[in-house]
Structure formats: structure tokens, C-alpha cells
N, C-alpha and C positions, 0 to 999 in steps of 0.2 A: 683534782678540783678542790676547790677549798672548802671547809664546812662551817658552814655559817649556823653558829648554836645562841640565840637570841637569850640574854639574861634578865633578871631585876637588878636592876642596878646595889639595890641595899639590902635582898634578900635574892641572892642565887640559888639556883640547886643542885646540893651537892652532886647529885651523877652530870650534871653539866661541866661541871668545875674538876671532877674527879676524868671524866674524859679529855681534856683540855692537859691535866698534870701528866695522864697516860704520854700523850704526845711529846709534852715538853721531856720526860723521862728517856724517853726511846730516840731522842738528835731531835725532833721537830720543833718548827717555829709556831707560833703560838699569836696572834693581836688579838691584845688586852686591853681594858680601859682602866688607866688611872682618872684621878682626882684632878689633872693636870690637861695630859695629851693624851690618846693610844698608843701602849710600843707594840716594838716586836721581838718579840721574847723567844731565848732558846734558853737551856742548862747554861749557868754562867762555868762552870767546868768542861763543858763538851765543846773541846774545839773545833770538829769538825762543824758543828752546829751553828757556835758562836760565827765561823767563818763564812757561813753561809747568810748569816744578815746581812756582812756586808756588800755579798754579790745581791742578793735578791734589792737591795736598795740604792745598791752603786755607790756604795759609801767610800769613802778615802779609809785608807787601812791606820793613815796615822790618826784617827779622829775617835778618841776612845768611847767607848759604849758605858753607862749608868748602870751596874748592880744593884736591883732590888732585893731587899730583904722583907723579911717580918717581924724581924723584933731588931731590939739591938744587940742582944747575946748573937744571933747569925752576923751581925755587921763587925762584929769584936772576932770572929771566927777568920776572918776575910783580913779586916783594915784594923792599924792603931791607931784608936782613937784616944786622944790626951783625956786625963779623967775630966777636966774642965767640958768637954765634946761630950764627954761621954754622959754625964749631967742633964745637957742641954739638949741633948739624944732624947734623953728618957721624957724630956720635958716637950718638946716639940715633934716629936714621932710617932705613930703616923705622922706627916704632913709633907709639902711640897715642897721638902728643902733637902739638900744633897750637900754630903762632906765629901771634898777628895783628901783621902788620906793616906798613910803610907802601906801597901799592901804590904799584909804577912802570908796568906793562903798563895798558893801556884795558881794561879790562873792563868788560859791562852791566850798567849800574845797578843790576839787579835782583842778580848776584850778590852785591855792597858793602853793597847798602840804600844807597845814594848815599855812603857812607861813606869819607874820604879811604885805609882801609886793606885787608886784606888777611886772610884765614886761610886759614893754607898747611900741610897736610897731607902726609907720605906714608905712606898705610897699610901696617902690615904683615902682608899678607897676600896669597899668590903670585896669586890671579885676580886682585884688584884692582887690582895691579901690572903685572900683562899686558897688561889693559884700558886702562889709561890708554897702554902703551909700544905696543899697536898701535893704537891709535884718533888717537895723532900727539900727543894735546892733553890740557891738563890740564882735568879732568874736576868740574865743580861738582856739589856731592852734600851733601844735608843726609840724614836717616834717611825711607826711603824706605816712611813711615806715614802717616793722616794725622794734621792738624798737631794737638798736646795728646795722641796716644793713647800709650801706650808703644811704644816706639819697639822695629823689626821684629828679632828675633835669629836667624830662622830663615823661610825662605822661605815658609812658608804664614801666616807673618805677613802678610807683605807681599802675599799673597790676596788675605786678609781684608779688609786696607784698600783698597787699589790696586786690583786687579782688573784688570780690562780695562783701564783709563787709560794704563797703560805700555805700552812695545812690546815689552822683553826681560827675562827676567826671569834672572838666574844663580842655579842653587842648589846650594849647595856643602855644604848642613847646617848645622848651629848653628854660630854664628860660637863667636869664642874667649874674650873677654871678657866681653860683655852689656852692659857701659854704654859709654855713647861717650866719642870721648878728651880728653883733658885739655888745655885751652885754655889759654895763657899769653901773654899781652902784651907784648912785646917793644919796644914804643917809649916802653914807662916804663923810668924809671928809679930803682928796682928795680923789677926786670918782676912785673907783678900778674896775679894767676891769675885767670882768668875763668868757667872750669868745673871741677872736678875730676874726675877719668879715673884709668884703669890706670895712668898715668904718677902714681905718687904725689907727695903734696908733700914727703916725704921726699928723695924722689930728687932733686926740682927742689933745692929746698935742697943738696941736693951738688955740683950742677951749679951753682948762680946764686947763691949763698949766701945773702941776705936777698931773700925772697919776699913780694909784700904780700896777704894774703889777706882780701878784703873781706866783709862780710858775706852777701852777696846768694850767694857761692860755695860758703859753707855750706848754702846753700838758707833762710835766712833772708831772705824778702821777697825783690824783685825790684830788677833795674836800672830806671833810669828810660829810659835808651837801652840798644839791645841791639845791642852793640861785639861781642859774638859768640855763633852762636845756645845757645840754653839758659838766656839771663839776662833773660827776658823774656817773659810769659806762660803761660799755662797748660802745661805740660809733663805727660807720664809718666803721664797720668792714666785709671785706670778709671773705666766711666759711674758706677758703684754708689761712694757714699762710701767712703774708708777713714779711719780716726782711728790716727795712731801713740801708742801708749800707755806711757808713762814708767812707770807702779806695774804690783801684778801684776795678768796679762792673766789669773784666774783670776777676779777680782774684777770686771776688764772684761765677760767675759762673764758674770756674773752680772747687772750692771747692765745691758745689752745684753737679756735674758732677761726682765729684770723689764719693760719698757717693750715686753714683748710682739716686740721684732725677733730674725731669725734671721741667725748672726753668722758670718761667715768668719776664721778665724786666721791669719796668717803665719805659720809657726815659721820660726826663725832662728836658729844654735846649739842650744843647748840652752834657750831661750825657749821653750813650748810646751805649748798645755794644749787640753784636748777643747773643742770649740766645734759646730755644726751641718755645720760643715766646715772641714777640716782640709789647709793647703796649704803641703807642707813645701818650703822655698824654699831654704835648704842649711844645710851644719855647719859652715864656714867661710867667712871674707869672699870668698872667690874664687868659691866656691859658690854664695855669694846672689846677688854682682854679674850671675854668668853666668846664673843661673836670675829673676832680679828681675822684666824683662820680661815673661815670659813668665806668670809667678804673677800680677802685675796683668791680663792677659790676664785667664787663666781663671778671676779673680773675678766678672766679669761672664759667665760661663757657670755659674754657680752659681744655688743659689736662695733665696742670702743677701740680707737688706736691707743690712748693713755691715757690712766688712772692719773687721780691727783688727791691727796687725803693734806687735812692740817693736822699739827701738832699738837700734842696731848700736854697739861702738867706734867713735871717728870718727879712727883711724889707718889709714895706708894707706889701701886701694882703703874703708875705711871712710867716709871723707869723701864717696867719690862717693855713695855708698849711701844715707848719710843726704840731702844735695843732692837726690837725686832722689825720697826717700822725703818729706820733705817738702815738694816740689813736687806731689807725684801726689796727697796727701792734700790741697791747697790751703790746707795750713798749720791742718790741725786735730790740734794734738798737746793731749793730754789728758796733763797733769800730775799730776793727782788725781781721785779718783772725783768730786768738784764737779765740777770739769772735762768729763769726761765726758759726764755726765746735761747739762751745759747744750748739749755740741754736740751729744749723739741728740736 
């Protein structure tokens, strides 16, 4: 059974955190809360460990897992980072951005996906931080859901999915962000973003000046290899369809109505119109980002046949939003009422 050890999110205590490293120490899996999402953490050295996330989550073996560290000397121990990175490490670390870089340390297959590189995190956020600096080891952790569902922002997420499977579980409350961080590639040259996160692309552009942003990052289609997770495969997704819709969502749910289905809304901003059910998801991009998860959740606790959400700006934490908003809808955006009526 799992043991569920309730935290403060910004002052833990140490025999809380210090039984949680026991665990991670000894092969077990661990859900923690970042600044981001919750993972599910094992020894990023312990194969048998690391191997075990991805049964307990049903993960694709080639879909590599996120190494958390605590500082950057641990991340320089692992991955090489260009001193340029390494700079911009010390500047931006803690925080919700991820280098993959070229691994030097051995690590099991399963964390890499056999892959020659590396994704090197350090979260910010004080349990996370703790966890890894008493447990000795950095700490391999994808989002600790299973694999395609929306990803956990709050411990009875991670219930929901998980359950029993794990051995510890930390809950600290709702994380701080709600989408996970921002991935960027580091052994190009110019470094290519691979996910988009809290860490905007604005920002990278201040730090790294020309940024390559591929399509797939927009959440337009997928990678064909998945160099870091979130670029490859079903992601974010509720069991019940949702369709993001481009015209007005007034007109959505009419045609929705007409074809006899009962319709769940997203509101987003000021986007927002009476539907069978109504799931206000926030009034700003930081709003949605932190609440996003959790709305795709309780579409499928509803007794709607299909969700319909509009579209966000794709500035700032906006990129991530849309990324994962049309990963979760599996890419059914309705442009026009045609549109529509062909995907209900």
C-alpha cells in the first residue's frame, strides 16, 4: 500500500523527506512534487528501478525519462553541458527548464531510451530539492500518471492513477505551475526547443538568442523519435473527446446540440458560453496553465459526450498551452462549423 506522507510545501520535515530518500535509496519509486507537475521518481542509477516506472505507468520504453538534479556540479557529473549552458545553468537553476545533453555518466537504458543523451533538470521546488540532496542520487522522474492521461498537479491525481503501484507518495498541494518544463536541446547548434514550459520562449531568446522552434513543439504533429519526453505519443489526454475550436464556441455548441451530444465547455479568458457543462479553467495564461490538468481531469467525471475549449495566445506560457491542448485533443481542431460537424 502506498504511504501517503502529507508535506509543507516550502518548509518540509526533514524525517518526512529523509524516509521518502530511504526508499528512493533501497530500488523504490517515490511521487514528488515539483514547481511544475508531480513525477515519479526512482535512483536515476537503479535499473531495475528506473525500469519499473515504466511498467507501473505503461510507458513506451523508447520515451526517455527527465533526470533531476540539485545543483549543477550533480548535472556536470551526468551530462556535458557547453560552458555557454553551463552559465545559463547557474543563472536559471533551480527553475522549470530542462537541457538534453550529451550523457557522460552510465546510466540504464531505460532512462536514455538507449539514447546517446541526457535530460537534466533541477526543479524548483524545496521538497523536490530535499529529496534528491538526502536520497545522495539524482533522481529519474517523468510525471507520475499513467502514460497519455493528464499529467498529476496535485496528489489525488496521482491516486487516481497510481494507486497502490508506488511506495511513497509526498503531498504538498497543488504544484506551482501545472504544465511541465520547458525542454531545450543543447547539443544543437542553435539549441532547439523541444517542449515548451514556464520557461518561455521569450526568455530562452534572451538567454540563447536564435532559438529553433520545430513544429512538433507547437504541438503540431509529432516527432518521429522522441529525443525528450512529450514529443511523441498520445499525451494530456481525456478518455471523452475534446475538439479545440477556432470560430465561435456559441455556434460550437449549437452544432454539438444539433447531432443530439451533450457538450462540456472550457472557458478560457473571457472565451465562454453556456454549454451542458461549464469548466472554468482561468482568466489568465498562468491561470489556465495551473488549472489545465486538472479541467481535462474532470471532463471525464462529467456526463458530457464532448468537450470543446478555444484557443489561447501562443505568447509566453501560451505556447505551452496550446502544445498540450492540442496534443490532448489528438489534433482535432475545428476551424469552421464544416469542420466540426465532420469530426462529431
Amino acid at each position: 500500500m502506498v504511504k501517503l506522507i502529507r508535506v509543507d510545501p516550502l518548509s518540509p520535515r526533514r524525517e518526512d523527506i529523509e524516509e521518502a530518500a530511504r526508499i528512493i535509496r533501497a530500488g523504490g519509486l517515490v511521487a514528488f512534487p515539483t514547481e511544475t507537475v508531480y513525477g515519479l521518481g526512482a535512483d536515476a542509477f537503479n535499473e531495475e528501478a528506473s525500469t519499473r516506472i515504466f511498467k507501473v505507468k505503461g510507458r513506451p520504453a523508447d520515451n526517455p525519462l527527465i533526470v533531476h538534479v540539485s545543483s549543477v556540479d550533480m548535472a556536470l557529473n551526468i551530462g556535458e553541458l557547453p560552458d555557454h549552458v553551463v552559465d545559463i545553468a547557474k543563472r536559471v537553476w533551480p527553475g522549470p527548464i530542462t537541457f538534453v545533453a550529451k550523457k557522460k555518466a552510465e546510466l540504464p537504458r531505460a532512462v536514455t531510451a538507449g539514447l546517446p543523451t541526457v535530460a537534466l533538470r533541477c526543479p524548483a521546488h524545496p521538497v523536490a530539492l530535499r529529496l534528491i540532496e538526502e536520497a545522495g542520487t539524482p533522481i529519474a522522474a517523468p510525471s507520475a500518471n499513467k502514460a497519455g492521461k493528464p499529467s498529476p498537479t496535485e496528489a489525488s491525481h496521482v491516486l487516481e492513477d497510481l494507486g497502490d503501484s508506488i511506495d511513497v507518495l509526498l503531498d504538498a498541494g497543488r504544484t506551482f505551475f501545472g504544465v511541465e518544463s520547458t525542454i531545450v536541446d543543447v547539443t544543437k547548434e542553435p539549441p532547439v526547443l523541444l517542449r515548451p514550459g514556464p520557461f518561455t520562449l521569450e526568455e530562452l531568446r534572451s538567454l540563447f538568442g536564435e532559438v529553433v522552434v520545430p513544429s512538433f513543439a507547437k504541438g503540431l504533429g509529432e516527432a518521429d523519435v522522441a529525443l525528450a519526453p512529450g514529443m511523441k505519443y498520445r499525451h494530456y489526454a481525456p478518455e471523452k473527446p475534446l475538439v479545440l475550436v477556432e470560430f465561435d464556441l456559441k455556434l460550437a455548441v449549437d452544432i454539438a446540440h444539433e447531432k443530439g451530444l451533450k457538450v462540456a465547455v472550457l472557458c478560457m479568458h473571457d472565451k465562454c458560453v453556456e454549454g451542458d457543462v461549464v469548466l472554468k479553467v482561468g482568466a489568465d495564461l498562468y491561470e489556465i496553465a495551473k488549472n489545465l490538468y486538472d479541467s481535462l481531469r474532470k471532463i471525464d467525471r462529467t456526463n458530457a459526450d464532448v468537450a470543446i475549449a478555444p484557443t489561447v495566445p501562443e505568447q509566453g506560457i501560451g505556447l505551452a498551452i496550446m502544445n498540450r491542448l492540442r496534443k490532448a485533443s489528438g489534433y482535432r481542431i475545428a476551424r469552421s462549423a464544416e469542420d466540426l460537424r465532420r469530426l462529431l
